[in-house]
BAVOSE-953835 format. One line per 4 residues: their letters; for each residue y, z, x of C-alpha. Coordinates in steps of 0.02 Angstrom, whole numbers. Each point is the difference from the previous one (the first is absolute). Layout:
BEGIN
A = Y/Z/X ~ ...
This chain:
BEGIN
XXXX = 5158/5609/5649 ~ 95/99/-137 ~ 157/-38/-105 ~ 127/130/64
XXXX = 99/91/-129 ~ 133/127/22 ~ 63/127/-163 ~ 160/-44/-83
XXXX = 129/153/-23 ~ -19/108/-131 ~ 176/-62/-93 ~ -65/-169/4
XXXX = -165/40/-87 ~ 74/124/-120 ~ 126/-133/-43 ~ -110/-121/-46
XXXX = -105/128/-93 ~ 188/34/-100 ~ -55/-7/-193 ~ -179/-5/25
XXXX = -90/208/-47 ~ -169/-58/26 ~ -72/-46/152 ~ -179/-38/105
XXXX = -1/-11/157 ~ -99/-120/82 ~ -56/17/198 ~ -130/-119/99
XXXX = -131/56/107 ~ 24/-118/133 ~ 157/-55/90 ~ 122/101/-83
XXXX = -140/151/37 ~ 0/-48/187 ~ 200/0/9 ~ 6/167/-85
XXXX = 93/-72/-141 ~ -96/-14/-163 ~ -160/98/32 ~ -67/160/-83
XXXX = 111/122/85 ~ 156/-108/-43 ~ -35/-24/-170 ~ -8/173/-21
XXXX = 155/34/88 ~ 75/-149/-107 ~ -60/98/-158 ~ 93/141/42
XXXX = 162/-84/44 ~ -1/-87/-170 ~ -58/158/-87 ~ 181/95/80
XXXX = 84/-149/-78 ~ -72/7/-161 ~ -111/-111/-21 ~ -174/15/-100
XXXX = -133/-40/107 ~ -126/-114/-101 ~ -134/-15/139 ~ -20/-44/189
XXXX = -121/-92/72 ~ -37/-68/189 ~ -87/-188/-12 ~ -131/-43/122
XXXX = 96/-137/32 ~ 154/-43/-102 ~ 23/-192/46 ~ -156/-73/-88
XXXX = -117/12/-171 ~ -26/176/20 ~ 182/35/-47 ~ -46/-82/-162
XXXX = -144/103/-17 ~ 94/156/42 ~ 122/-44/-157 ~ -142/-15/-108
XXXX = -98/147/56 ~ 167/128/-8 ~ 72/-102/-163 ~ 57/169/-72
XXXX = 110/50/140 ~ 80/-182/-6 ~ 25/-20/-187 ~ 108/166/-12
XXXX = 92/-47/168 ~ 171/-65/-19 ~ -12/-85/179 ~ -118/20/144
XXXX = 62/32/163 ~ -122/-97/133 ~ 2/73/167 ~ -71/-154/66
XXXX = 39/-153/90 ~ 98/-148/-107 ~ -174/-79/-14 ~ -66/160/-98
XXXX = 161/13/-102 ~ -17/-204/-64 ~ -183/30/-38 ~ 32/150/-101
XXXX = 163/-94/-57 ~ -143/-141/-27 ~ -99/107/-123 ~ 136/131/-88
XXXX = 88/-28/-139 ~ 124/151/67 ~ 142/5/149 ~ -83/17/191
XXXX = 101/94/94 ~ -4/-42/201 ~ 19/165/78 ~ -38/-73/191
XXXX = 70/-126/92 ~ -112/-138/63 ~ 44/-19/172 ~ -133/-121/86
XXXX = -174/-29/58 ~ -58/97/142 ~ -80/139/76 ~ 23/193/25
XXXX = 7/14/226 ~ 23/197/-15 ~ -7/105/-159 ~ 150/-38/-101
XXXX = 56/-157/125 ~ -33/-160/-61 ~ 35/-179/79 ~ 22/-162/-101
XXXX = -153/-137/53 ~ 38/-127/-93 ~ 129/-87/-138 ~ -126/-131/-63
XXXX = 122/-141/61 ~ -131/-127/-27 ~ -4/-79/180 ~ -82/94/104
XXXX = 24/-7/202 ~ -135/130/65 ~ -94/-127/73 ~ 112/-17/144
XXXX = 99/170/10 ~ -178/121/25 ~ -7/63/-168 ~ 194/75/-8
XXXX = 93/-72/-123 ~ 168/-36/26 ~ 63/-27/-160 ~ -25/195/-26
XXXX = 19/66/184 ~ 143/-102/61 ~ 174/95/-80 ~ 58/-169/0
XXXX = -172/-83/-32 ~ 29/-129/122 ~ -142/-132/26 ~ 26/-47/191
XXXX = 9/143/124 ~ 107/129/16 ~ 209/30/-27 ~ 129/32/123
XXXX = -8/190/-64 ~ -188/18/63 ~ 15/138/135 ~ -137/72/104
XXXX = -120/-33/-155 ~ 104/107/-118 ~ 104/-85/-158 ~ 204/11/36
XXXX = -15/80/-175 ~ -30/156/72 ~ -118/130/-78 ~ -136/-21/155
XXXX = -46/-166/-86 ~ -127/-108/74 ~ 34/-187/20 ~ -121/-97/-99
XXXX = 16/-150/129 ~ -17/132/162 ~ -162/51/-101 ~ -51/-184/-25
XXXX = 21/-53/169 ~ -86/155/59 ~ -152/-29/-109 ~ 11/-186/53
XXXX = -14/30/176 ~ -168/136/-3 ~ -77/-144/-103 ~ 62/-130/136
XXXX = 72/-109/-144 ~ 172/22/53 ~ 11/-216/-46 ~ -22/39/-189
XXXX = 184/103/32 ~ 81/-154/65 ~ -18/-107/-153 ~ 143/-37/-105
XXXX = -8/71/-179 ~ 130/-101/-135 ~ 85/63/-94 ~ -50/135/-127
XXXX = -18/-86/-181 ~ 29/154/-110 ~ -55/-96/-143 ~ -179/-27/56
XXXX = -25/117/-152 ~ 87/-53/-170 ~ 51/117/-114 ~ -35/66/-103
XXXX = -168/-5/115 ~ -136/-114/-77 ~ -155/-79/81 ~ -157/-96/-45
XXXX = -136/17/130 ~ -109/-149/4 ~ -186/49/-48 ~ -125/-28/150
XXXX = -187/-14/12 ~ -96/99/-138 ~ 168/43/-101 ~ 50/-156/-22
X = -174/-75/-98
């Protein structure tokens, strides 16, 4: 599962660029390489989009993997290219751009969209998996979530707008509780269907998001 990202338009970027000469641009090897948004071959089509502007390009770089300590490392090991930036443009998810955010003492730049977590079904056709909603109901819909596959992410069975397993939202859109039920009844467990769901609470997960995880066994001595 991948964080799906999507490229802003140019006049946004150069916009928020506006007063800054120097820039590095900083890609990541991992999701935004698999959505064909921030890997090698974008950066370098970045670089010369920001070069036609007139902007001085102070380095570019594609992290293994921009969201952890090897963004860090990446600062350190390219500290040239940073310290004579003005801003760095991160084509990365919002994760890479608050770690590098984390560790610079210079404007990050978003120039993707974060989307959501999924994966890629077809080259360039990605489908949202899951929202981390923090109550999870897979146990008794087969391993679809709702939540994510429902357009109204209802919790008990399908609307009045189901039709012939398609979504009345058009688009040749499967319904998530057709798919359910479906899935249900090959694994002759059809009953797990038929029991009520409350509620969603949308604050399972406080924000901004914190958790302790109780230490078990070994970690905890």
């Amino acid at each position: 599962m991948k964080t799906i990202t999507r490229l802003k338009d140019m006049d946004k970027i150069e916009n928020s660029l506006a007063g800054d000469t120097g820039v590095c641009i900083v890609g990541c090897g991992t999701c935004a390489t698999m959505c064909r948004t921030g890997g090698q071959e974008q950066v370098a089509s970045m670089k010369r989009s920001l070069q036609a502007l007139g902007k001085v390009l102070t380095g570019t770089l594609v992290v293994p993997t921009a969201c952890d300590e090897l963004s860090p490392q990446a600062v350190r090991d390219h500290k040239h290219a940073f310290d004579d930036a003005d801003a760095v443009l991160a084509m990365t998810c919002a994760f890479g751009v608050q770690t590098l955010a984390s560790t610079l003492m210079r404007p990050v730049i978003p120039a993707l969209d974060t989307l959501f977590l999924g994966k890629e079904q077809a080259v360039g056709s990605y489908s949202e998996i899951c929202m981390q909603c923090g109550e999870c109901v897979l146990e008794d819909t087969a391993g679809i979530c709702p939540v994510t596959a429902c357009h109204k992410g209802l919790l008990n069975g399908p609307c009045g707008g189901t039709n012939k397993g398609k979504c009345e939202i058009g688009n040749d859109t499967d319904c998530a509780w057709a798919m359910i039920y479906n899935r249900l009844q090959a694994m002759g467990r059809l009953d797990r269907m038929r029991k009520y769901q409350p509620p969603k609470n949308y604050q399972a997960v406080s924000k901004p998001g914190k958790v302790q995880i109780p230490l078990q066994g070994s970690e905890a001595q």
